[in-house]
DOMAR-417496 format. One record per residue (C-alpha): residue in one letter; x, z, y. Coordinates in pm, whole numbers, padded with zeros to 5 digits, always signed. Layout:
BEGIN
AXZY/...
***
This chain:
BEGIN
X-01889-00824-00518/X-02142-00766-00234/X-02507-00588-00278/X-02777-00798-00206/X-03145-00698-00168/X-03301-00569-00494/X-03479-00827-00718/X-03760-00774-00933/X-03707-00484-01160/X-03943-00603-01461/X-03745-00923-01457/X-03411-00741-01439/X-03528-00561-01752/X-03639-00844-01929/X-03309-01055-01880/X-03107-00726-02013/X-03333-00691-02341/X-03279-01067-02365/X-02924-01101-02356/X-02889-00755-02550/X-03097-00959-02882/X-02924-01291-02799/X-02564-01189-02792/X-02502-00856-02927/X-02245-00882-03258/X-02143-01241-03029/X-01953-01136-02739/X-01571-01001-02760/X-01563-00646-02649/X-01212-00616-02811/X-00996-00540-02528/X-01247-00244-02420/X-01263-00074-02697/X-01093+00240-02509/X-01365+00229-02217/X-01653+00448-02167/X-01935+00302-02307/X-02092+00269-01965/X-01757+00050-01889/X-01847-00125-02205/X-02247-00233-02180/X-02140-00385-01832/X-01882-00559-01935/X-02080-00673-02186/X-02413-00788-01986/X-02164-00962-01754/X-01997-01154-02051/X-02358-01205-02204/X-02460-01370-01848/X-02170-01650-01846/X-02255-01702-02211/X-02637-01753-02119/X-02542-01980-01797/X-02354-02187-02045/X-02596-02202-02371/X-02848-02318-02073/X-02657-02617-01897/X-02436-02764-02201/X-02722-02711-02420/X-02508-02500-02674/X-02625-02245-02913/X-02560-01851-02895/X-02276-01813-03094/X-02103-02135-02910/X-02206-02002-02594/X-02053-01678-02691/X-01707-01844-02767/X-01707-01980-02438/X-01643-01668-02263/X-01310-01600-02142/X-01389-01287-01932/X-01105-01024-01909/X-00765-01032-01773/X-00636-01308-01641/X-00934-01504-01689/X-00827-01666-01325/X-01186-01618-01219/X-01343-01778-01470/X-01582-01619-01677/X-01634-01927-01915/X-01612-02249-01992/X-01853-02484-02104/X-01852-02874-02230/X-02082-03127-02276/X-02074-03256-02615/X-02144-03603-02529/X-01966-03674-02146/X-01641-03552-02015/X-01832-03269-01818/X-01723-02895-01787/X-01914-02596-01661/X-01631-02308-01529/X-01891-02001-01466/X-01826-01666-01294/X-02050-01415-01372/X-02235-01070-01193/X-02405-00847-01325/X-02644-00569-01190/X-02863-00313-01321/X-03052-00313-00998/X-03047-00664-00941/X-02804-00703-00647/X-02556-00903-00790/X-02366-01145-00487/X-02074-01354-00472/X-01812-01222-00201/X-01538-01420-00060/X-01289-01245-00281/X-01478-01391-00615/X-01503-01741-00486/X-01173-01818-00320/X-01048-01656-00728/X-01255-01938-00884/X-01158-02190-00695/X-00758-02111-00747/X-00838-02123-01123/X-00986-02464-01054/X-00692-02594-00891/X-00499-02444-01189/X-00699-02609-01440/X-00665-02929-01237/X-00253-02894-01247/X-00272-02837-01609/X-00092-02458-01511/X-00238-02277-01838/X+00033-02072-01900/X-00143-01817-01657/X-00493-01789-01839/X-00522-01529-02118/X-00546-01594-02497/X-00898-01669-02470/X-00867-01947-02296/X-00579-02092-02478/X-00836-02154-02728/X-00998-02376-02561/X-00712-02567-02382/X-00683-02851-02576/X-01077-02933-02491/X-01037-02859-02154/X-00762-03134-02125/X-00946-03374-02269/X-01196-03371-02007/X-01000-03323-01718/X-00781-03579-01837/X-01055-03801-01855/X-01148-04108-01555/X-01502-03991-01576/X-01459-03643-01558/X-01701-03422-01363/X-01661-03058-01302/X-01938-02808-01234/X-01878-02473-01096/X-02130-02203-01169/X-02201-01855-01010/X-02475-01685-01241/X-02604-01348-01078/X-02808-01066-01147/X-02950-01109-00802/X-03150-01292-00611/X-02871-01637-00591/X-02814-01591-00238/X-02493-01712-00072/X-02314-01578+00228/X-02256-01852+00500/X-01907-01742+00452/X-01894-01763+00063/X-02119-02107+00113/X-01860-02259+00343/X-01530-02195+00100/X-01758-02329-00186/X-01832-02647+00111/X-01401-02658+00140/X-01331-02686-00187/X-01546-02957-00330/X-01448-03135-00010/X-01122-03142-00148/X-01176-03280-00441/X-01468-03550-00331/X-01271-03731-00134/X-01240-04038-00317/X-01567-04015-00566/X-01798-03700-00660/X-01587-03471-00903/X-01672-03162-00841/X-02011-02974-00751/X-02171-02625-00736/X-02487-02435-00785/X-02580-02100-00804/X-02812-01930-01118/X-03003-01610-01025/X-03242-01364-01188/X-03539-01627-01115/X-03328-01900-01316/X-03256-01690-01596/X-03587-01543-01587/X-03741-01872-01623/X-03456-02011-01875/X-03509-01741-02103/X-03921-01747-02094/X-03842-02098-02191/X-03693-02039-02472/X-04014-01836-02606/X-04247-02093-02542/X-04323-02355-02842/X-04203-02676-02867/X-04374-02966-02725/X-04614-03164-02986/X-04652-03539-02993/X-04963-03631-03170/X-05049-04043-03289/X-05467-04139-03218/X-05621-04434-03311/X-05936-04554-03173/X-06112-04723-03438/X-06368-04922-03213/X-06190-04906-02866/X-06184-04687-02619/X-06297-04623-02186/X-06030-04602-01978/X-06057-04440-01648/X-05791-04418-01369/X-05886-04214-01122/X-05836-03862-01041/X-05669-03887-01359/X-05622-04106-01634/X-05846-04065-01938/X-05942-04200-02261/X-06225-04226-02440/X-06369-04311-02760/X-06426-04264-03141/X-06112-04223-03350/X-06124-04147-03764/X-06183-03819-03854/X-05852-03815-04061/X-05667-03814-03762/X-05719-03482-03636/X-05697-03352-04019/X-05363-03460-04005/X-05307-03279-03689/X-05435-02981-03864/X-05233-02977-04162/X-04884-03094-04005/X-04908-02813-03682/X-05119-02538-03792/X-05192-02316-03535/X-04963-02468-03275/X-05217-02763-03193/X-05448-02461-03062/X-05227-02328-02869/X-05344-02386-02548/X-05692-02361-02640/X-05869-02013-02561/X-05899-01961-02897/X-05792-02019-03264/X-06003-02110-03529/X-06246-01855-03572/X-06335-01900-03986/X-06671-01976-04102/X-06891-01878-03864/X-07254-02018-03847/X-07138-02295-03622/X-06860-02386-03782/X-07043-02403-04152/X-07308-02613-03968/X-06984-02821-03874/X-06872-02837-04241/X-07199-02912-04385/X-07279-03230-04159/X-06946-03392-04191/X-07018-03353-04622/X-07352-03455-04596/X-07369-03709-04319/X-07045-03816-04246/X-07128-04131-04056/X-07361-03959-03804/X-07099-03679-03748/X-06949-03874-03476/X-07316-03845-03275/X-07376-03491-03391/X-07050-03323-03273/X-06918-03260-02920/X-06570-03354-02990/X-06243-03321-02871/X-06048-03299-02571/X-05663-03307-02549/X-05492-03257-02242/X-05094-03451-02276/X-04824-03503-02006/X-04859-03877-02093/X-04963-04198-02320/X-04837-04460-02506/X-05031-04723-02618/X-05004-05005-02844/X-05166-05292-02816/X-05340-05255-02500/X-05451-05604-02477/X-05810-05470-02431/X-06005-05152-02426/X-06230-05301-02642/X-05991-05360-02958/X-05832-05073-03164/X-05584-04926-02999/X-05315-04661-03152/X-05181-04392-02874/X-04920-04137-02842/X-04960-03853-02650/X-04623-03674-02546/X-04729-03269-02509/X-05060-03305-02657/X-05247-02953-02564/X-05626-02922-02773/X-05847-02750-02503/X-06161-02806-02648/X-06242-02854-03022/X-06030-02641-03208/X-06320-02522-03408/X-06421-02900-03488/X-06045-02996-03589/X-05994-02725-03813/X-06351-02748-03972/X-06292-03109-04011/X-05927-03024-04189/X-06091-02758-04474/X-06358-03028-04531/X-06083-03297-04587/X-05917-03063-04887/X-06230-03084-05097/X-06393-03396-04991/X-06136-03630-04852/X-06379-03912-04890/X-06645-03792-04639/X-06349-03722-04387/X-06288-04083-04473/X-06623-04195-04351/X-06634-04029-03976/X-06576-04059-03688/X-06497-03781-03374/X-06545-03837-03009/X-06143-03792-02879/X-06144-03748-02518/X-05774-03768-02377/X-05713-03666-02039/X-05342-03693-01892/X-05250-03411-01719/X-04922-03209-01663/X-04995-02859-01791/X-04915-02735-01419/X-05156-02880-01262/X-05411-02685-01186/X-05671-02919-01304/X-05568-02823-01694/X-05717-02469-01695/X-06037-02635-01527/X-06081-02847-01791/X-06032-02555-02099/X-06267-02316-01940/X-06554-02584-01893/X-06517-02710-02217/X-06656-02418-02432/X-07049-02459-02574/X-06970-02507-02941/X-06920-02151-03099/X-07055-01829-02798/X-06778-01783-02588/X-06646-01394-02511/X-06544-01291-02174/X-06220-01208-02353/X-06176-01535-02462/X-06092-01658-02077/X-05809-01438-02062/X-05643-01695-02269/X-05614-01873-01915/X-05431-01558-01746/X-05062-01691-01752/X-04986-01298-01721/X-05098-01299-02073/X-04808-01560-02184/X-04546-01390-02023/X-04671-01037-02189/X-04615-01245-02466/X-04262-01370-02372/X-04175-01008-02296/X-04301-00830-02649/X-04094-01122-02798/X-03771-01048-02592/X-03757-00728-02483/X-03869-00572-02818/X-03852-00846-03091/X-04214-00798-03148/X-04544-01037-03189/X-04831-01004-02899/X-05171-01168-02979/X-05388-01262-02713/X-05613-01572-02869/X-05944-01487-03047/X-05881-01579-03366/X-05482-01594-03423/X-05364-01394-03702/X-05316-01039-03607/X-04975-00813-03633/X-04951-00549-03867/X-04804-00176-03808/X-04534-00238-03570/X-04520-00608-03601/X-04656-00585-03258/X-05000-00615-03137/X-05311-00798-02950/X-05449-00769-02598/X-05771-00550-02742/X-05537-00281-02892/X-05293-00323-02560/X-05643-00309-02323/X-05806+00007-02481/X-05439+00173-02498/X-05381+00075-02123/X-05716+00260-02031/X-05656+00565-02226/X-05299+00578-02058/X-05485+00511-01707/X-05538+00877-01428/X-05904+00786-01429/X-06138+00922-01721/X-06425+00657-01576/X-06167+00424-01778/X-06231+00509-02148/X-06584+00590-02029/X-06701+00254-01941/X-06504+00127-02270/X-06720+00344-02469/X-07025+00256-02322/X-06954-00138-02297/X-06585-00254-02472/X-06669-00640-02296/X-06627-00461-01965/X-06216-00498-02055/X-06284-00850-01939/X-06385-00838-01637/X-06265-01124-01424/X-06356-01013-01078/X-06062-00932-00851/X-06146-00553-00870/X-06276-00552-01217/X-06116-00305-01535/X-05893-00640-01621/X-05729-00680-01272/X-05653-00279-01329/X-05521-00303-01633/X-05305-00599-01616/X-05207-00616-01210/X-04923-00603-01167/X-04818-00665-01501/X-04708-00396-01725/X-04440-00455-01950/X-04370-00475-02277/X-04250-00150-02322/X-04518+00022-02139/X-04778-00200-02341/X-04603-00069-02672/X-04593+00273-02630/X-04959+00290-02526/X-05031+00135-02833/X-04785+00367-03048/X-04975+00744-02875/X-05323+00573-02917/X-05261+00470-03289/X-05109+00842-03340/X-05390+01016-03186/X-05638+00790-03380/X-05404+00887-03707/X-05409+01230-03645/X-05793+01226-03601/X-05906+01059-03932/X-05667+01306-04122/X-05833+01603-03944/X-06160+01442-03994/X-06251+01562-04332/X-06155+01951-04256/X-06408+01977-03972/X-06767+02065-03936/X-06959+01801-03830/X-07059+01868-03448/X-06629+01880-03468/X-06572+01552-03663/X-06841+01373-03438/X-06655+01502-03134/X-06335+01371-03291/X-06485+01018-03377/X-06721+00962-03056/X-06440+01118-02854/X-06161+00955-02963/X-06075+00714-02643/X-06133+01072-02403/X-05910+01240-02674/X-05628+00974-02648/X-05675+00949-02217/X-05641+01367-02256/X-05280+01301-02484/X-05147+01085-02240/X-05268+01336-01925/X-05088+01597-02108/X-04759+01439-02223/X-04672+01102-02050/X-04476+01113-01718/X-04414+00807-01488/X-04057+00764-01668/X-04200+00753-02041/X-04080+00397-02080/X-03746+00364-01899/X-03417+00321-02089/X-03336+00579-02276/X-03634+00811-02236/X-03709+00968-02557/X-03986+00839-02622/X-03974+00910-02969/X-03977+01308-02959/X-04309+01298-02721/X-04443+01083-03035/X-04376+01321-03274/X-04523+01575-03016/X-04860+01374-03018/X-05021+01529-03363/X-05002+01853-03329/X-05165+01813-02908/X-05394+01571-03022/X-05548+01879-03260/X-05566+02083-02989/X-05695+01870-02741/X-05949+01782-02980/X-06057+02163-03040/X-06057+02255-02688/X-06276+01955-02616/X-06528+02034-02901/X-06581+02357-02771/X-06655+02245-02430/X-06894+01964-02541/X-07064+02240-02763/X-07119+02466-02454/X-07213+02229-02170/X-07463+02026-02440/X-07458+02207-02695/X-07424+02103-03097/X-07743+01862-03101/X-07694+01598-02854/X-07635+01236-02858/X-07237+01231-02785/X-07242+00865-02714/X-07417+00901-02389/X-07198+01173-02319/X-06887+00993-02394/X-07005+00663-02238/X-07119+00873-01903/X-06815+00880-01629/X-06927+01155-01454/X-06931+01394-01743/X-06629+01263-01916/X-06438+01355-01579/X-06593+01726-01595/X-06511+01705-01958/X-06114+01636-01888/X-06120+01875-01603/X-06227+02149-01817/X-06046+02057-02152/X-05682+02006-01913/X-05739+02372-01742/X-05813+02503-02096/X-05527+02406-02267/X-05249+02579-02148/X-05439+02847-02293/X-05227+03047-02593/X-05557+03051-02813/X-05727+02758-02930/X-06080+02723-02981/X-06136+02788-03380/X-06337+02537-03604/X-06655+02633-03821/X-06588+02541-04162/X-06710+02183-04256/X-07131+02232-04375/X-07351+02027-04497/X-07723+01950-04444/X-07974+01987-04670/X-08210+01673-04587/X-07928+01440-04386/X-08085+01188-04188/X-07993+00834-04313/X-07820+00556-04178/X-07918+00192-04235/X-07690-00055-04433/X-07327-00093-04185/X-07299-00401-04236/X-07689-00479-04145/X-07646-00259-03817/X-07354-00484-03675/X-07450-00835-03782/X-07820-00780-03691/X-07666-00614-03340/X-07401-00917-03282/X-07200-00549-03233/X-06869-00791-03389/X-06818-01092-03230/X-06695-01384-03512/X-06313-01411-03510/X-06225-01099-03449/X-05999-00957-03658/X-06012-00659-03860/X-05740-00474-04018/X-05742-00237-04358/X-05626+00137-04288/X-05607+00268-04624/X-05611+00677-04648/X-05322+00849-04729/X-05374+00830-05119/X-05407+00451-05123/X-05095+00404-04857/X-04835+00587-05166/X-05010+00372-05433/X-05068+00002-05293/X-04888+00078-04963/X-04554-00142-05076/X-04770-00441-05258/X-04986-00443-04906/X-04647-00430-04686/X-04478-00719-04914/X-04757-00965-04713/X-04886-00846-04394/X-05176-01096-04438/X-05314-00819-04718/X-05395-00605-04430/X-05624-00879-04254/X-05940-00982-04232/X-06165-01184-03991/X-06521-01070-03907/X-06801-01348-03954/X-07145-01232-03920/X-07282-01262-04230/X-07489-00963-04389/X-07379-00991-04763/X-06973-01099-04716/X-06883-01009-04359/X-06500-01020-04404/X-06246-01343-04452/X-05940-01236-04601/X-05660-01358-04436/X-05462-01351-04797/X-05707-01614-04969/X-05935-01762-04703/X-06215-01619-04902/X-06539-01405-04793/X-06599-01017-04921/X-06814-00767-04838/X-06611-00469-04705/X-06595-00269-05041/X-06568-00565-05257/X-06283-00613-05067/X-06095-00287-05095/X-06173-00273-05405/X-05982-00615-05466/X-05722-00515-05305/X-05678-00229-05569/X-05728-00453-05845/X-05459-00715-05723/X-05242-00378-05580/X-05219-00243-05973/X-05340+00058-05828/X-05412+00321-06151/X-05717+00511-06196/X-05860+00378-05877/X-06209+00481-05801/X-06499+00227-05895/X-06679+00285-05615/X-06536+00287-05239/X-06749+00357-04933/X-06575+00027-04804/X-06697+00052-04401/X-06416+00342-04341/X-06123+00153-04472/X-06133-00171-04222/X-06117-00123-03859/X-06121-00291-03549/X-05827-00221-03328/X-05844-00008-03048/X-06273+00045-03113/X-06275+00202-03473/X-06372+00190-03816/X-06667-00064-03960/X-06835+00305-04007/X-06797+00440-03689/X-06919+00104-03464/X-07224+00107-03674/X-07282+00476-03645/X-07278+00429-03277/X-07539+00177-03314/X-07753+00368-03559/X-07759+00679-03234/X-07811+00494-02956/X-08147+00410-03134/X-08239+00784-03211/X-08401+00989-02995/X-08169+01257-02772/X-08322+01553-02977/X-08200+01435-03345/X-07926+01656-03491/X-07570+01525-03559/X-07456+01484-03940/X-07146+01414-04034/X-07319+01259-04372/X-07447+00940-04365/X-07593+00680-04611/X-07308+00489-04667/X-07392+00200-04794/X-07294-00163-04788/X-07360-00449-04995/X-07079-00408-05275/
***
């Protein structure tokens, strides 16, 4: 085997996690049990390739495509064998493998496949090993067969490049054996194949959905064919209830709950469900094509089939439309919804067009676009793959929990804590929609360009959530200029973690990650001390921290001073935790955010219960990841849906339920209900309002680590 150039590392990476979950427990390592483990993973990721190549073109499963390899000695050249299960076809695949992606065919390999070729072709299988003798009987029945064809297969880790040299032998041989009628071909699979194979098998299936326009329907031809007209509301309820989420999954976002929009939605269709056809803006789908029947005329009914259906627009109508159809199936019954259906292939260009001009309904977030980025999907792929987790980048798709995985707010704000440059977390402070930014050298295109793996995405997310652990357990011990440092701080805390600890090899293979982890409480404290002392003498104890924290210039004097600090053997020391005696109070949370828009609806929040509460209602919580879930509607009595019942709570009612239903024994009666849900990667209920409630103070009023915490219970 020859070196080639070196492919694309990330891609590299992501075909070795993939194999690694595919086929590991699969592939026969028998024969080197006696090897060096090094000996052994390659021989394994080698095996694992021909077993991919061959689950890909005879459409076989893993643990078939496993028992197709025949890899070791006397394997003639041929790493396995695959068969069609419905023609007399056979794939013989050699496989190389490359940790740098090099991987290329010499001479030597080829001119050893093609002599097992002409040894399968003589029937000579007393030469092959006991692996293939397993699968002799099937490979006689093809070859043996008038129809056969035979397809020879180099997979690489590389970039599929051929020698002329190796080309021309490949050239000889089917020559050979073409002479009377095509028998034999060739083609060559490298990391860009199995790249795209493997993303391929992360992406959902393909939905077919049946419409049927009640009253007719425009056709229009040209730039691209399109339907329109008014179909039954039912339709798109049974969309809803028989794909769930999946019909929105090309939309830039999933249902969002009951927003004001979407109750104003609800309410029509109950009340006036023949005018909700005139009322509503519809739907557009997006499919790769139609089938109609009868198509006599435009003008009569006509029932359609679109192959790939994709909802762009109206995901918030459709879903409305379904929970309406639960309770009053009658009204449903009685309206009608403007369908527009557009046929488009979802390359085309022309498809994200369409999805990002189709949003008026419900306000539209910057962060919503992002939807769009395809960088996004393959994060996606690469969470899924590389570390068998879940990566959420719609508004309004159900959350992970713990280390189920993530979303892209939690990966964003851990991405710009992990960046060199302070201005980062201080621009997220003082505006968290600047994330989004879609110009070419906005905070976005910085955080996501090139694309950062799945691995580096992860462990962001794992220091960030540590540091932001370690800071509400510290939280009640500290005075309160401390404990405001700690909670207006925390993003410049978390950028200062990773500036101390992280090195430019923190996520390669086998970096131990796990020890810097464990490393990350005990720095975190004393990043956090060191940094409370320096705000405390550059602004002293009475100043409004969010303006400090939001300001790039002083957050970078701020981490110059904290960084030279800390290698100092003492720490700054704490003043014990005081009170005052006339606290100034803050307004109702809840009232701050809703009356501020500071939540936008959809988002999703997520319960962090205190250590007391995790050891008594931390299994009942864990036994249904929903418990931990909740979407934010802004609504100043019952902010929070539950994702466990559907149902609306104010934020203590809510814990509080979650006791009850938890068993939890002599719980308190009374909960402070703002602390316990958070939104990832920005903080607590508490803390986002208590942001709010400073910005509208005056510089000179004192910090307090008491507030009026109060919500509607």
């Amino acid at each position: 085997m020859h070196d080639g150039p070196t492919t694309n590392g990330p891609q590299i990476q992501f075909i070795r996690d993939a194999l690694k979950r595919e086929f590991t427990g699969l592939i026969d390592l028998s024969d080197c049990d006696t090897r060096p483990e090094a000996h052994r993973e390659q021989a394994f990721l080698s095996r694992a390739l021909a077993a991919r190549a061959a689950r890909l073109l005879a459409d076989v499963d893993s643990a078939e495509a496993a028992d197709c390899v025949i890899d070791g000695l006397d394997d003639r050249g041929i790493d396995a064998i695959a068969f069609s299960s419905e023609t007399p076809e056979i794939w013989l695949i050699h496989a190389k493998w490359s940790d740098r992606g090099r991987a290329r065919l010499a001479t030597a390999d080829v001119l050893k496949l093609i002599d097992g070729l002409n040894q399968l072709t003589e029937l000579r299988y007393d030469t092959f090993n006991d692996r293939f003798q397993r699968l002799s009987e099937r490979v006689t029945e093809v070859l043996t067969s008038p129809r056969c064809k035979i397809h020879l297969v180099v997979a690489v880790a590389g970039d599929g490049h051929l020698s002329p040299d190796v080309a021309s032998v490949l050239d000889s041989a089917m020559h050979s054996y073409n002479y009377i009628a095509e028998v034999v071909d060739a083609r060559v699979l490298g990391t860009a194949d199995l790249h795209s194979a493997i993303l391929g098998d992360t992406s959902p299936p393909p939905i077919d959905l049946s419409l049927t326009f009640t009253g007719g329907f425009h056709l229009a031809s040209a730039p691209h064919v399109s339907y329109t007209g008014m179909a039954s509301a039912v339709d798109p309820a049974g969309w809803h209830e028989r794909f769930g989420a999946r019909l929105y999954e090309h939309n830039i976002r999933r249902y969002l709950g009951p927003t004001s929009v979407n109750h104003a939605i609800s309410t029509t269709l109950t009340d006036d469900p023949h005018s909700f056809g005139y009322l509503n803006n519809g739907i557009t789908v997006l499919c790769d094509s139609v089938s109609a029947s009868p198509l006599i005329s435009s003008r009569r009914p006509a029932l359609l089939t679109l192959h790939n259906a994709r909802v762009v627009n109206g995901a918030q109508t459709i879903a409305s439309i379904a929970h309406v159809h639960q309770n009053a199936p009658e009204a449903v019954a009685q309206a009608s919804v403007l369908v527009r259906v557009i046929r488009v292939s979802e390359a085309d260009g022309m498809a994200a067009r369409i999805t990002a001009a189709g949003h008026a309904q419900n306000r539209v977030n910057p962060r919503d676009f992002i939807a769009l980025d395809s960088q996004q999907a393959l994060i996606r792929a690469d969470f899924l793959v590389s570390l068998g987790k879940d990566y959420v980048y719609r508004r309004g798709a159900l959350a992970p929990v713990g280390d189920a995985g993530c979303t892209v707010v939690e990966a964003a704000t851990a991405l710009a804590c992990a960046n060199p440059d302070p201005d980062m977390v201080a621009n997220l402070r003082g505006d968290s929609s600047s994330l989004w930014d879609p110009a070419p050298d906005g905070r976005y295109a910085r955080l996501f360009e090139p694309r950062p793996s799945a691995r580096e995405i992860w462990y962001s997310v794992q220091l960030v959530r540590k540091v932001n652990e370690t800071l509400h357990t510290l939280a009640a011990s500290l005075d309160g200029h401390t404990s405001a440092v700690s909670e207006r701080g925390s993003l410049l805390v978390a950028h200062l973690v990773f500036r101390a600890c992280a090195t430019e090899d923190a996520v390669e293979p086998g970096t131990d990650w796990e020890a810097r982890i464990a490393s990350v409480p005990e720095l975190t404290r004393r990043i956090m001390l060191h940094l409370a002392s320096v705000v405390a003498a550059e602004f002293g104890h009475h100043t409004l921290l969010n303006s400090v924290f939001a300001s790039p210039q002083r957050c970078r004097h701020l981490a110059a001073a904290v960084l030279s600090s800390l290698p100092s053997a003492q720490d700054p020391i704490p003043a014990p935790r005081r009170g005052y005696s006339r606290p100034l109070r803050q307004p109702n949370s809840v009232h701050l955010l809703v009356d501020h828009a500071r939540i936008s609806d959809g988002t999703q929040i997520v319960y962090r219960p205190g250590p007391a509460e995790e050891s008594a209602v931390g299994s009942w919580l864990n036994a249904d990841p929903r418990r931990f879930l909740a979407t934010w509607v802004n609504d100043r009595k019952r902010p929070l849906v539950w994702a466990a019942d559907g149902k609306q709570y104010s934020p203590s009612r809510l814990v509080l339920l979650i006791w009850e239903q938890a068993g939890r024994e002599e719980a308190p009666v009374s909960v402070a209900g703002t602390r316990h849900w958070l939104v990832p990667g920005e903080g607590t209920l508490h803390e986002l309002a208590r942001e709010l409630f400073e910005i509208a103070q005056a510089p000179e009023v004192p910090e307090s680590s008491e507030t009026d915490e109060r919500d509607d219970r």
